[in-house]
C-alpha positions as CSV (number, residue, x, y, z in Angstrom):
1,X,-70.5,-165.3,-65.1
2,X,-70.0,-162.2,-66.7
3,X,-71.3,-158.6,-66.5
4,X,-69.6,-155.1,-67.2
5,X,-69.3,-151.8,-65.4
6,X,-70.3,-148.7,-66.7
7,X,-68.0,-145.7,-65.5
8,X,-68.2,-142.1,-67.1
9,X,-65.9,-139.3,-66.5
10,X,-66.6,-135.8,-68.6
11,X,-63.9,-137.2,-71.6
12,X,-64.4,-141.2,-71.9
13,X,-66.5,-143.8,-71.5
14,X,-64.4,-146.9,-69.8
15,X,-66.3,-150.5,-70.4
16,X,-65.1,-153.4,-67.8
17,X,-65.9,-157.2,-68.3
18,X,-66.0,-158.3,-64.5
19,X,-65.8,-162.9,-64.4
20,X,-64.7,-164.9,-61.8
21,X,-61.0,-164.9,-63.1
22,X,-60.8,-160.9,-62.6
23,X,-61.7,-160.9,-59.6
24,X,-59.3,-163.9,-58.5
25,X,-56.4,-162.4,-60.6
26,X,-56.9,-158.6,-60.7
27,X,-53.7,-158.4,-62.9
28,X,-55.3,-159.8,-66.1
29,X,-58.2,-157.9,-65.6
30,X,-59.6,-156.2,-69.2
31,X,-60.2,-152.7,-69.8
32,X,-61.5,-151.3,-72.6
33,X,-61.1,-147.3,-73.0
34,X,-63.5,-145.8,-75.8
35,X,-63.0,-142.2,-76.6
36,X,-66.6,-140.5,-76.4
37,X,-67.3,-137.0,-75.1
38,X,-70.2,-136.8,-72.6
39,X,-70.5,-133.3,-73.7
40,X,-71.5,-134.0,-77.4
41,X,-74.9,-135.1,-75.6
42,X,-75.5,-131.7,-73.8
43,X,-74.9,-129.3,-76.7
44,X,-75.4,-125.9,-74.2
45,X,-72.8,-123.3,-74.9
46,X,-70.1,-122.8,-72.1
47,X,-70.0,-118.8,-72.9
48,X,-72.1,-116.4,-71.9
49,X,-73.5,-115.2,-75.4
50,X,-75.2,-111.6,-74.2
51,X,-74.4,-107.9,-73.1
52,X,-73.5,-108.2,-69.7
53,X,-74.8,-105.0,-67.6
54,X,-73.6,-101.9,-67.0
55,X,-72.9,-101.3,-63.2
56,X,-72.5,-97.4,-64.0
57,X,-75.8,-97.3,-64.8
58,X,-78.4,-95.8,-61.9
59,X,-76.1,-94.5,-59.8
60,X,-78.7,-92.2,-58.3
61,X,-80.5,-95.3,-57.3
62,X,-77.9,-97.1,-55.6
63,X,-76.8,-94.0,-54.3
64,X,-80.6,-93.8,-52.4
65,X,-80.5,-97.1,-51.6
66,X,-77.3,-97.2,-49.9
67,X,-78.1,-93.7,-47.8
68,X,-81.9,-95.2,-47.0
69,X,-79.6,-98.5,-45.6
70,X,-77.2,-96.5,-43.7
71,X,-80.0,-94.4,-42.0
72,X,-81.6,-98.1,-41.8
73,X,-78.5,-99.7,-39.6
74,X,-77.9,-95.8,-37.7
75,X,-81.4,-95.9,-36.5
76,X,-81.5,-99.4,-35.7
77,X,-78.1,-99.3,-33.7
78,X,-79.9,-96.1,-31.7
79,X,-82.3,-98.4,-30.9
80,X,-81.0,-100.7,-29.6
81,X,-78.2,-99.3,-27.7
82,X,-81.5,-97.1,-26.2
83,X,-83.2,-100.0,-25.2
84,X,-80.2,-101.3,-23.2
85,X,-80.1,-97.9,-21.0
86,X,-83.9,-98.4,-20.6
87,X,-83.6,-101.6,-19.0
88,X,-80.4,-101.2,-17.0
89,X,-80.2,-101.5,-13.3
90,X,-79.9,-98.0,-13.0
91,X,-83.2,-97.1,-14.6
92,X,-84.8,-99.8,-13.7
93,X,-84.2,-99.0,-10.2
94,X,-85.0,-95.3,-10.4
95,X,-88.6,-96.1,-11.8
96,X,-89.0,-98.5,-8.9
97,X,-88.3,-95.9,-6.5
98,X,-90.4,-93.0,-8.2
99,X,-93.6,-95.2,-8.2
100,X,-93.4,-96.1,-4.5
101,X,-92.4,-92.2,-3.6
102,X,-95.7,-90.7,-2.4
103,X,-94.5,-87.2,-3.4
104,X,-94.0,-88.6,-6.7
105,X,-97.4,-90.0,-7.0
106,X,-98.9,-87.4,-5.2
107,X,-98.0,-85.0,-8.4
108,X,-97.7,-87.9,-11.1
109,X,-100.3,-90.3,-10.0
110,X,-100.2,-94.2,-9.9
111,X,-98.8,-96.4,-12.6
112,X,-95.6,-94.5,-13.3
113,X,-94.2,-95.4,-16.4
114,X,-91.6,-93.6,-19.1
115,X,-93.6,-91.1,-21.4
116,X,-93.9,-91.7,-24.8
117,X,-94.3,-94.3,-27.4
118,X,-90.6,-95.0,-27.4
119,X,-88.8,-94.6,-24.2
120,X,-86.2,-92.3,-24.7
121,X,-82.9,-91.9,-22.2
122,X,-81.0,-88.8,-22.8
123,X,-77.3,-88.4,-21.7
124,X,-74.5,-91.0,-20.7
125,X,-75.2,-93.8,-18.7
126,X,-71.5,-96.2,-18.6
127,X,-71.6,-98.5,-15.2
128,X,-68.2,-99.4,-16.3
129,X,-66.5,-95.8,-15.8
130,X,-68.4,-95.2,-13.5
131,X,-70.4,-92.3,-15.2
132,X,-73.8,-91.3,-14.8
133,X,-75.5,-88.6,-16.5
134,X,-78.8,-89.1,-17.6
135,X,-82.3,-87.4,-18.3
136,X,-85.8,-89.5,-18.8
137,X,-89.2,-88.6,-19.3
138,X,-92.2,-89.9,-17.3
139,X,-95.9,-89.7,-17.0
140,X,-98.5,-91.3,-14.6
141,X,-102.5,-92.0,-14.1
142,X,-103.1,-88.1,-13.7
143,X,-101.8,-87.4,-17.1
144,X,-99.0,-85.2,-16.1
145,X,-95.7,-85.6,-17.4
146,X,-92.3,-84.6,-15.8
147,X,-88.3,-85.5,-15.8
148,X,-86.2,-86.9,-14.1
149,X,-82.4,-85.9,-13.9
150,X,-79.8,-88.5,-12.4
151,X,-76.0,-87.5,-12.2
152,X,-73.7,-89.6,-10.5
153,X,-70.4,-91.4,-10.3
154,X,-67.7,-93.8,-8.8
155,X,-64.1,-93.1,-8.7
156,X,-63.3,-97.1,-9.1
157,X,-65.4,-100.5,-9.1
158,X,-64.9,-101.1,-5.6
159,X,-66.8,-98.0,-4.6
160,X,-70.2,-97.4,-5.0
161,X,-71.6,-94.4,-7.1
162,X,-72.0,-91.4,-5.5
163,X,-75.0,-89.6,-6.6
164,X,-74.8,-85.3,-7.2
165,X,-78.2,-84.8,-8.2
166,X,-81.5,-86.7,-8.3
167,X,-84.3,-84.5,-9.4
168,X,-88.0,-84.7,-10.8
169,X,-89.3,-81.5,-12.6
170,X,-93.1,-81.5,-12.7
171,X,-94.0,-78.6,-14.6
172,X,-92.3,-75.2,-12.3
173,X,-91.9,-77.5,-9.3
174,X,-88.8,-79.3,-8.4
175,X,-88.3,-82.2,-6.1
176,X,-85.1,-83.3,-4.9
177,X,-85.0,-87.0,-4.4
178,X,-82.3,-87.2,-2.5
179,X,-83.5,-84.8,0.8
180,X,-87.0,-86.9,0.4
181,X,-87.3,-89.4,3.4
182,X,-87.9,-92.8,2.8
């Protein structure tokens, strides 16, 4: 019984007759190396046979692109850190207050909710300092819009913040929603 193995590598072509005997006595096993290149078949040049291009050339271009991705990224990253103060605790529970205040929607009207397309909060809000200082528009049903100013803070983590001033502006009128009873 005999048959042969085919193997290629990229430089030769190695023929093997495989009987009975090789495979009980590997040590007489035959081997035939013939000398062929693989390549001689694909003919394709291994060069790169053209101008490469220039990568001076449009500057102003990649100069525009790169300012129209950095303004991309800047605006994004506002975004987002935005959004975070919009949904923090803080925020989230100053809206909560302002729509059950009946002062507040005495003036504002129901469905209190930030004004605007995007929500915007102005100012610094870091729970981790301890620092509060931040400035939000609102609106409600009556189509009035007004602001509300928050400034407080904490001397450590163990304390809670201590609020200085929390205010809604309505037009010339002023409420202080601290003095308002709940």
């Amino acid at each position: 019984m005999n048959s042969s193995l085919l193997v290629r590598s990229t430089r030769i072509l190695v023929s093997r007759r495989i009987s009975s005997s090789s495979i009980l006595f590997p040590r007489y096993f035959a081997t035939n190396v013939v000398n062929k290149n693989v390549n001689d078949e694909l003919k394709k040049p291994l060069r790169i046979e053209r101008e490469l291009p220039d990568p001076t050339k449009d500057k102003y271009k990649q100069r525009i692109g790169f300012a129209a991705f950095v303004i991309a990224v800047g605006s994004s990253l506002a975004l987002i850190f935005n959004y975070e103060k919009t949904e923090s605790p803080i925020v989230v529970n100053t809206l909560y207050y302002l729509r059950r205040s009946p002062r507040t929607r005495e003036l504002l009207g129901d469905n209190i909710e930030f004004d605007g397309i995007i929500p915007w909060v102005y100012g610094e809000l870091n729970q981790v300092a301890g620092n509060v200082n931040i400035k939000f528009h609102i609106k409600g049903s009556n189509n009035v819009s007004g602001t509300v100013k928050l400034i407080a803070d904490r001397k450590n983590r163990e304390e809670e913040f201590l609020i200085h001033q929390w205010t809604l502006t309505v037009g010339d009128k002023q409420i202080d929603l601290l003095s308002e009873e709940q």
